[in-house]
One Martini backbone bead per residue (centre of mass of N, CA, C, O) as a GRO file, in nm:
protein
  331
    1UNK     BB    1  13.042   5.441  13.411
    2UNK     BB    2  12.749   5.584  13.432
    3UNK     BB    3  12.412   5.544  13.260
    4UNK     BB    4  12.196   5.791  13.295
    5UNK     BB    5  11.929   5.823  13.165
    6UNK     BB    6  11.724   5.880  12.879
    7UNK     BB    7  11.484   6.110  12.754
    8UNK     BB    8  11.314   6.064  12.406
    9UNK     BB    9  11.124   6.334  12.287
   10UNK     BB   10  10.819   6.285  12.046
   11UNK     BB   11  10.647   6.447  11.843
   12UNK     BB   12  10.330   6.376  11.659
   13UNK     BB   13  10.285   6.521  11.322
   14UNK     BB   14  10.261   6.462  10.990
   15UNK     BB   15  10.520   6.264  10.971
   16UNK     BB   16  10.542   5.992  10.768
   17UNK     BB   17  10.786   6.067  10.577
   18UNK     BB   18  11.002   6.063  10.873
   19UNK     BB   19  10.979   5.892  11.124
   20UNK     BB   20  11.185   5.683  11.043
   21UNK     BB   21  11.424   5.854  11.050
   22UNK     BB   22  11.425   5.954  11.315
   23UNK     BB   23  11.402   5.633  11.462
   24UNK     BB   24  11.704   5.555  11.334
   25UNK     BB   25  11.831   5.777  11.531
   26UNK     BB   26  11.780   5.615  11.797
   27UNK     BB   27  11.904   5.338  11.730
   28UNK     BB   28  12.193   5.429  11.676
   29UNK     BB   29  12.301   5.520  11.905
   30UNK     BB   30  12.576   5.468  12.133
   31UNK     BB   31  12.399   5.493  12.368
   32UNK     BB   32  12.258   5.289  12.594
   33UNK     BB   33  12.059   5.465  12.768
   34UNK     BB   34  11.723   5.475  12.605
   35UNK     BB   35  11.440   5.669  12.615
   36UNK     BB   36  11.111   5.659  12.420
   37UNK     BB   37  10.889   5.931  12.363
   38UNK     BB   38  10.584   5.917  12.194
   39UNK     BB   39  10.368   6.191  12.096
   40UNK     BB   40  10.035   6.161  11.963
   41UNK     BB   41   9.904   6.426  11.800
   42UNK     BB   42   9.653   6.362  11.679
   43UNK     BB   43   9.721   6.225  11.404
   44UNK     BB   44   9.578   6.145  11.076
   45UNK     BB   45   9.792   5.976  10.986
   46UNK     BB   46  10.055   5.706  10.991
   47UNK     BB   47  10.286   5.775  11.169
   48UNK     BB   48  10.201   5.555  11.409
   49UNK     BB   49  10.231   5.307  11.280
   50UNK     BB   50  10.519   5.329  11.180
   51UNK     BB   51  10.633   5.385  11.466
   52UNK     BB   52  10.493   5.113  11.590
   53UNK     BB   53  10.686   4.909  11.393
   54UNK     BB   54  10.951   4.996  11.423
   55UNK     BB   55  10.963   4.954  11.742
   56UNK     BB   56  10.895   4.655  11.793
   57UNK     BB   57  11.195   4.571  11.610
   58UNK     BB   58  11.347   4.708  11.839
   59UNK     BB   59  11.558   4.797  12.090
   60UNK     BB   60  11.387   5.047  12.225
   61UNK     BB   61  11.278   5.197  12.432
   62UNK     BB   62  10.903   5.247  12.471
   63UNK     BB   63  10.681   5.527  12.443
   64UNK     BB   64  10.300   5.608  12.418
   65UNK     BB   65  10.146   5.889  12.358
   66UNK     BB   66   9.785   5.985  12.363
   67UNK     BB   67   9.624   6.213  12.215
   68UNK     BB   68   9.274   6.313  12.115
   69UNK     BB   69   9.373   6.543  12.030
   70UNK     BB   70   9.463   6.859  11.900
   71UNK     BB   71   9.732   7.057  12.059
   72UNK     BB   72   9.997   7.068  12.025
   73UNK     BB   73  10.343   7.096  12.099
   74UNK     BB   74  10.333   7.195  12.402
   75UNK     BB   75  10.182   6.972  12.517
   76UNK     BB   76  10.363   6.718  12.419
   77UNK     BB   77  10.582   6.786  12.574
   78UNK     BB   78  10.454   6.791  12.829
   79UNK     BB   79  10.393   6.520  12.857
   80UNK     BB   80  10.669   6.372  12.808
   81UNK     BB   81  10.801   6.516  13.055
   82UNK     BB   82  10.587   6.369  13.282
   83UNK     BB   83  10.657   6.039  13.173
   84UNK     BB   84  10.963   6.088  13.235
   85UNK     BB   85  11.269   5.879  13.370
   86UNK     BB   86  11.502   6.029  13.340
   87UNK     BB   87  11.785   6.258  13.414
   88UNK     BB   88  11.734   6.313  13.119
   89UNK     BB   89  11.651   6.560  12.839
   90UNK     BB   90  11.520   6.517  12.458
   91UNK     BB   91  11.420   6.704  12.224
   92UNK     BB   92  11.268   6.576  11.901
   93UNK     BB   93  11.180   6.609  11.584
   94UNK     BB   94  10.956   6.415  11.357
   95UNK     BB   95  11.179   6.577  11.107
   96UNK     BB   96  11.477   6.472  11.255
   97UNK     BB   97  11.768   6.426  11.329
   98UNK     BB   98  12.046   6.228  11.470
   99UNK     BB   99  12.361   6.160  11.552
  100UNK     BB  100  12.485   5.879  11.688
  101UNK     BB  101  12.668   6.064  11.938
  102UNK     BB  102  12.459   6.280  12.070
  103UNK     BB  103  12.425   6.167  12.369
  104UNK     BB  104  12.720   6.073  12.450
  105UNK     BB  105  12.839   6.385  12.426
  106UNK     BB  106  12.634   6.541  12.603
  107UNK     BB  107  12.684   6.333  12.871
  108UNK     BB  108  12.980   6.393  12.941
  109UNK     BB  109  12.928   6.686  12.965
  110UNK     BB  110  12.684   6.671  13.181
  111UNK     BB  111  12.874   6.521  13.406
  112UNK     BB  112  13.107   6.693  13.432
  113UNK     BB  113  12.965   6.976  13.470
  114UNK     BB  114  12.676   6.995  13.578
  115UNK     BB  115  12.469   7.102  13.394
  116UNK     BB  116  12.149   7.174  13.336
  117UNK     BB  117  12.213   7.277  12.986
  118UNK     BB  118  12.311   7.093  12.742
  119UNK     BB  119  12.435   7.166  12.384
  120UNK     BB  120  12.445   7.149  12.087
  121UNK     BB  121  12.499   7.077  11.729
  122UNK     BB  122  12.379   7.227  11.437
  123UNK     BB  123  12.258   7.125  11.087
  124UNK     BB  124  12.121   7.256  10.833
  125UNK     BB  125  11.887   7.096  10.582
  126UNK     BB  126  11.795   7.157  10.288
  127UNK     BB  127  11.605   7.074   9.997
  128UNK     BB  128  11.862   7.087   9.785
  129UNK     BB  129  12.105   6.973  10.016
  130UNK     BB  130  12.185   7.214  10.158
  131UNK     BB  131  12.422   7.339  10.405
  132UNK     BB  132  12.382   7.492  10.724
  133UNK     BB  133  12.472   7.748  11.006
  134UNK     BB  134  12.200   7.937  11.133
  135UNK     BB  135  12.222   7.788  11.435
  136UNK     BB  136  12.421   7.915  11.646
  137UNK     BB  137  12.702   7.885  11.859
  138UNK     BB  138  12.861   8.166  12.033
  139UNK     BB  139  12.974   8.067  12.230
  140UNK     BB  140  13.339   8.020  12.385
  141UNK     BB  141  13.263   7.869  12.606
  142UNK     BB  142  13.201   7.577  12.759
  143UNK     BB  143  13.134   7.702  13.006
  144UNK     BB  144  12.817   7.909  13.254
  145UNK     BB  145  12.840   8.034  13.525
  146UNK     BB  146  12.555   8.190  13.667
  147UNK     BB  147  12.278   8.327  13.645
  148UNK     BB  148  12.416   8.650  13.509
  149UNK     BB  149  12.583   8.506  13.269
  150UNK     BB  150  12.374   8.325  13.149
  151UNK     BB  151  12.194   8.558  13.063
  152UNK     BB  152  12.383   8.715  12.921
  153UNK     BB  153  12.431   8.499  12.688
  154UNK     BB  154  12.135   8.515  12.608
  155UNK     BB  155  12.083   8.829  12.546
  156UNK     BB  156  12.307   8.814  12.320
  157UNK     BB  157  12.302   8.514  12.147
  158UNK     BB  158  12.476   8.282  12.186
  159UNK     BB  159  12.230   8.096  12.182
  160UNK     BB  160  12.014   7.901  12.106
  161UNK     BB  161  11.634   7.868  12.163
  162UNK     BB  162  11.577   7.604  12.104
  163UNK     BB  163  11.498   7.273  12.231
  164UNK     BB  164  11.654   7.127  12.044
  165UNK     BB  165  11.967   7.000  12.089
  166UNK     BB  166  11.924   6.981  12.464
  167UNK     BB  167  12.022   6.879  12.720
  168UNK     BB  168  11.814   6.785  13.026
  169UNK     BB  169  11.722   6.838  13.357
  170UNK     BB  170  11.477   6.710  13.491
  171UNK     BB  171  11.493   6.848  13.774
  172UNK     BB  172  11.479   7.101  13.684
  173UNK     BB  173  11.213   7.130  13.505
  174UNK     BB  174  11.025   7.041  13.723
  175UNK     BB  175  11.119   7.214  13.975
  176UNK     BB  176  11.079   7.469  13.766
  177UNK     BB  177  10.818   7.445  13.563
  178UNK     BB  178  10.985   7.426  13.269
  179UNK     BB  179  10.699   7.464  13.064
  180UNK     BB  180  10.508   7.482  12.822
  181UNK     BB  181  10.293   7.733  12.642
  182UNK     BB  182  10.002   7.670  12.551
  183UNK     BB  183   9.899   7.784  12.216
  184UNK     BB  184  10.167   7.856  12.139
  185UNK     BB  185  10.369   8.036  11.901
  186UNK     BB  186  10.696   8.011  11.951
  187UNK     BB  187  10.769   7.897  12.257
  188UNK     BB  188  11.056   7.861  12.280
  189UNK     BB  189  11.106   8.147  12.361
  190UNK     BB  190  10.959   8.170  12.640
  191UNK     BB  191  11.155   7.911  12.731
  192UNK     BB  192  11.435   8.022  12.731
  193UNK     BB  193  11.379   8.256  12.925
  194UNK     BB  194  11.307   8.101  13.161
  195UNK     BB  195  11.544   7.890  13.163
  196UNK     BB  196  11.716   8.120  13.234
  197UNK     BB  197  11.658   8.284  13.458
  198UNK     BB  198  11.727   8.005  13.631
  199UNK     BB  199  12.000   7.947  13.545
  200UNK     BB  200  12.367   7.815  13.670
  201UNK     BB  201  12.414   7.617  13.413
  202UNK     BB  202  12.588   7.621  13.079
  203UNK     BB  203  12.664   7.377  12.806
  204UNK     BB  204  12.909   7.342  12.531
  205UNK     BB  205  12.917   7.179  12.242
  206UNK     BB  206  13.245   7.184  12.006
  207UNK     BB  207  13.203   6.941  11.790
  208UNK     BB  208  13.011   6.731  11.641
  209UNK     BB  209  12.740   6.735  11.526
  210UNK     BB  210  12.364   6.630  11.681
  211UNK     BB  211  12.207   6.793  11.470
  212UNK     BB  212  11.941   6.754  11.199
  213UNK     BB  213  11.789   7.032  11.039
  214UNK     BB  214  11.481   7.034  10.808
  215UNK     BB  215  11.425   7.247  10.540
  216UNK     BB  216  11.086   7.285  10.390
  217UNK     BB  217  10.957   7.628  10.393
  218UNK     BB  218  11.153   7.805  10.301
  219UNK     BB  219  11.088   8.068  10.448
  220UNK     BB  220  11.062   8.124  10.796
  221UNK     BB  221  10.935   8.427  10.773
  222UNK     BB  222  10.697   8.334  10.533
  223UNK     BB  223  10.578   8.103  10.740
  224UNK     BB  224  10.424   8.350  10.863
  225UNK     BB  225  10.160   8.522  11.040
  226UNK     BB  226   9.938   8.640  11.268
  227UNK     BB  227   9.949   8.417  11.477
  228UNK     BB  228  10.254   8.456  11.552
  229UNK     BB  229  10.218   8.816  11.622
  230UNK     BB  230  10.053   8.738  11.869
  231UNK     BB  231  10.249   8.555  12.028
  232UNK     BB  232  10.460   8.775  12.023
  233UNK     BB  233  10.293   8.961  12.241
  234UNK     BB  234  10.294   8.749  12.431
  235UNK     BB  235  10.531   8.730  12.504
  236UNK     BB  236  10.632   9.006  12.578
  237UNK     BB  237  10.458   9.025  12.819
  238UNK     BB  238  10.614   8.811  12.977
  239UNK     BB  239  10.847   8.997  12.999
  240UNK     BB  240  10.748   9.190  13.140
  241UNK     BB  241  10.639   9.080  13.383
  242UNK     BB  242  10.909   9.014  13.462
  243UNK     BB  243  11.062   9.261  13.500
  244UNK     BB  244  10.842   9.386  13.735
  245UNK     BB  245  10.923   9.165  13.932
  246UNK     BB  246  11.206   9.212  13.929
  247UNK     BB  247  11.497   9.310  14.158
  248UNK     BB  248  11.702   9.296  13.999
  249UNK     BB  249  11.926   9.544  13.869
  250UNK     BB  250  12.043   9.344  13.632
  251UNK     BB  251  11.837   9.142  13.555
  252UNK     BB  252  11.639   9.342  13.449
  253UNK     BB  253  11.841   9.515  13.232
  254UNK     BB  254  11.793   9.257  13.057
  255UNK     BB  255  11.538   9.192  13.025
  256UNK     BB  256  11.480   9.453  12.866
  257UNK     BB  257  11.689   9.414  12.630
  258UNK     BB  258  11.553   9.153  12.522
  259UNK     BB  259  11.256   9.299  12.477
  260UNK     BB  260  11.378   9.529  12.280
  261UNK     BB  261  11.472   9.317  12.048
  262UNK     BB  262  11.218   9.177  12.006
  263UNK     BB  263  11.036   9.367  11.909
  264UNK     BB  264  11.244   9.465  11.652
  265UNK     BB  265  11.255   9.185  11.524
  266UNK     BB  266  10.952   9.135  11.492
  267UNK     BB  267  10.874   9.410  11.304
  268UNK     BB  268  11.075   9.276  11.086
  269UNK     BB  269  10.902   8.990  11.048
  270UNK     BB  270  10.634   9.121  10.989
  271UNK     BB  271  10.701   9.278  10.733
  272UNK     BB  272  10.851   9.010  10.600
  273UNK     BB  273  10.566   8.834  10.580
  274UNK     BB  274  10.341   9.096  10.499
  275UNK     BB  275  10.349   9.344  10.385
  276UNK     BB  276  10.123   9.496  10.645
  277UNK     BB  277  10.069   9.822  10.775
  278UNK     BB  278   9.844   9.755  10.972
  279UNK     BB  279   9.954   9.536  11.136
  280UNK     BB  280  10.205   9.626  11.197
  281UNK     BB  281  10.073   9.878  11.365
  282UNK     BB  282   9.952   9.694  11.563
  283UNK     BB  283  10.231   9.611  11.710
  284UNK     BB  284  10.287   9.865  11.802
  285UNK     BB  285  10.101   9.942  11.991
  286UNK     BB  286  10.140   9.690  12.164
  287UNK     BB  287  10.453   9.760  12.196
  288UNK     BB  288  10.388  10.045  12.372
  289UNK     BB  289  10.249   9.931  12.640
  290UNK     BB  290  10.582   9.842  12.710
  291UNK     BB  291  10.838   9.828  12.794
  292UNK     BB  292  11.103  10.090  12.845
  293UNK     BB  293  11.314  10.355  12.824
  294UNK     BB  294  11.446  10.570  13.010
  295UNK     BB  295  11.543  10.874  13.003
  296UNK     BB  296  11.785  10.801  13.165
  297UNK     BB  297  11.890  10.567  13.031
  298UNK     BB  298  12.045  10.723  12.792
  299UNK     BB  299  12.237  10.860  12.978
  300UNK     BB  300  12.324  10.552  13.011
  301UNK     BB  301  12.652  10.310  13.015
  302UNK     BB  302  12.445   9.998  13.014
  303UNK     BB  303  12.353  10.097  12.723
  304UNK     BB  304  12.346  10.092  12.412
  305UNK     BB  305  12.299  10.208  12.113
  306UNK     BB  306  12.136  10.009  12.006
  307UNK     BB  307  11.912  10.027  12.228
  308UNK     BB  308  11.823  10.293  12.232
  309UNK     BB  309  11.726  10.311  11.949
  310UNK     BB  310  11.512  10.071  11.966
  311UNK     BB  311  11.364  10.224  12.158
  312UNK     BB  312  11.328  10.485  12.010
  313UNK     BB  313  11.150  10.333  11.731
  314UNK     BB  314  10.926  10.212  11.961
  315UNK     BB  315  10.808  10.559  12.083
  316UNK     BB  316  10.669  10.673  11.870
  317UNK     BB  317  10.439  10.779  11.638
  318UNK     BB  318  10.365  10.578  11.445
  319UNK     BB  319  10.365  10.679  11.137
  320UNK     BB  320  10.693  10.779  11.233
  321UNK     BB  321  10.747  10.483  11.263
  322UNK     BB  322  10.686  10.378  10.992
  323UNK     BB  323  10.893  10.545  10.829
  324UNK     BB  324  11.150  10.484  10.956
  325UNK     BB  325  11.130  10.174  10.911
  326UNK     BB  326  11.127  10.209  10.600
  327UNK     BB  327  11.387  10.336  10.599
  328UNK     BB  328  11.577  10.100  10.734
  329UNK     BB  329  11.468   9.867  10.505
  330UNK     BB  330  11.314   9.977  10.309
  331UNK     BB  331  11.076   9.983  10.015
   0.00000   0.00000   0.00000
């Protein structure tokens, strides 16, 4: 069987204390081709010394990409995906690790399947050494093909949205121009519902993990601040533009409902991080410019009881929505 070059793709900023584990984690793989690619966020510490003394002694292929200023995830990930040579790429973060088999399983999946994004299975290690299994695959299918199914199983939450941890069809990505949008925090939000999309086919690996991501910030929602609820508004605002420029009327509906969604979601976000009732209202605002649920839909049995709710609870008058919210959510 041939082995198809994989280029794994690796942002580094200020990450000195993990980037040893991340790259002795490439230089395990079981899997013989694979090309990094480290991406040097203009990092200030000492992480590219130490990734390129690590490189040079490994027997891994690779290249180092600098970038001169710090430009963000968005755009390192985008140059590396730019000067990739595999036929698949893998983002991994520099401060987690993959485990031996993850590209080996990962590629005889996508070779079999021919799926244009395989997901692998990650498990979350906390601080404390304590693991757990946060970002499930919930999807009970091995394969899902056609794009109305892919999207039906992405807008349901069926897999994770992270980048990390999916091997990636390069000619896919490249071709349908799937780049994370510069500037933008939590990105990846924005990029798997394009990622959906456009999407034919994708399989899911059902075996031992292969990806160990280390959570080091306390809790994920209180690391949040208002420039993330800033960059939810531009994603929603994505969300919608797709809405309305699309034609067909069942992934519409999906979209719609994927857009009412993620409103609820971020709402919910936003005040378990800030606790602060004017900003709150600031998103909601900003959520109420954009589509959602018309008279019509509410007595069509397209849309669930839980999306009518979640339409109906972003449509009121801002102050009786925010009522509404303390009461659904505790005070």
């Amino acid at each position: 069987m041939e082995n198809p070059l994989v280029s794994i793709i690796v942002p580094v900023y200020k990450v000195e204390a993990y980037i040893g584990r991340c790259l002795n984690s490439i230089a395990a793989q079981t899997y013989p081709n694979i090309e990094c690619i480290l991406v040097d966020d203009a990092s200030p510490d000492q992480s590219l010394a130490i990734a390129e003394d690590f490189l040079k002694k490994s027997h891994v292929k690779y290249k180092i990409l600098k970038q001169l200023k710090n430009k963000g995830l968005s755009e390192a990930r985008n140059s590396g995906v730019k000067n990739a040579t595999g036929k698949y790429l893998y983002f991994l973060d520099s401060d987690d690790e993959m485990t031996p088999m993850a590209i080996e399983h990962l590629v005889n999946l996508a070779e079999q399947t021919q799926a244009e994004i395989t997901v692998g299975q990650n498990l979350v290690i906390r601080e404390n050494g304590k693991r757990a299994y946060i970002f499930k695959t919930k999807e009970e299918r091995e394969c899902v093909s056609g794009n109305a199914d892919v999207l039906q199983s992405y807008v349901n939450g069926q897999y994770p949205v992270m980048a990390w941890d999916k091997l990636l069809s390069a000619e896919f990505i490249k071709k349908k121009q799937l780049f994370f949008e510069p500037g933008l925090l939590s990105e990846d939000e924005l990029w798997s519902f394009q990622c959906a999309l456009k999407l034919q086919k994708i399989a899911f690996w059902k075996g031992e993990e292969t990806y160990l991501y280390y959570f080091r910030d306390g809790s994920i929602i209180k690391s949040k601040g208002k420039k993330h609820f800033d960059s939810f508004q531009k994603i929603a605002e994505k969300f919608d533009e797709a809405y309305h420029s699309e034609k067909d009327p069942d992934i519409r509906r999906m979209i719609l409902m994927h857009l009412i969604n993620f409103k609820d979601m971020s709402l919910v976000m936003n005040w378990q991080a800030q606790f602060n009732e004017e900003l709150w209202k600031e998103s909601y605002r900003n959520f109420q410019k954009l589509s959602t649920l018309s008279l019509f839909d509410y007595f069509s049995k397209q849309y669930s009881i839980s999306i009518k709710k979640k339409s109906l609870y972003t449509s009121l008058p801002v102050n009786l929505g925010y009522h509404l919210f303390r009461k659904r959510y505790g005070e």
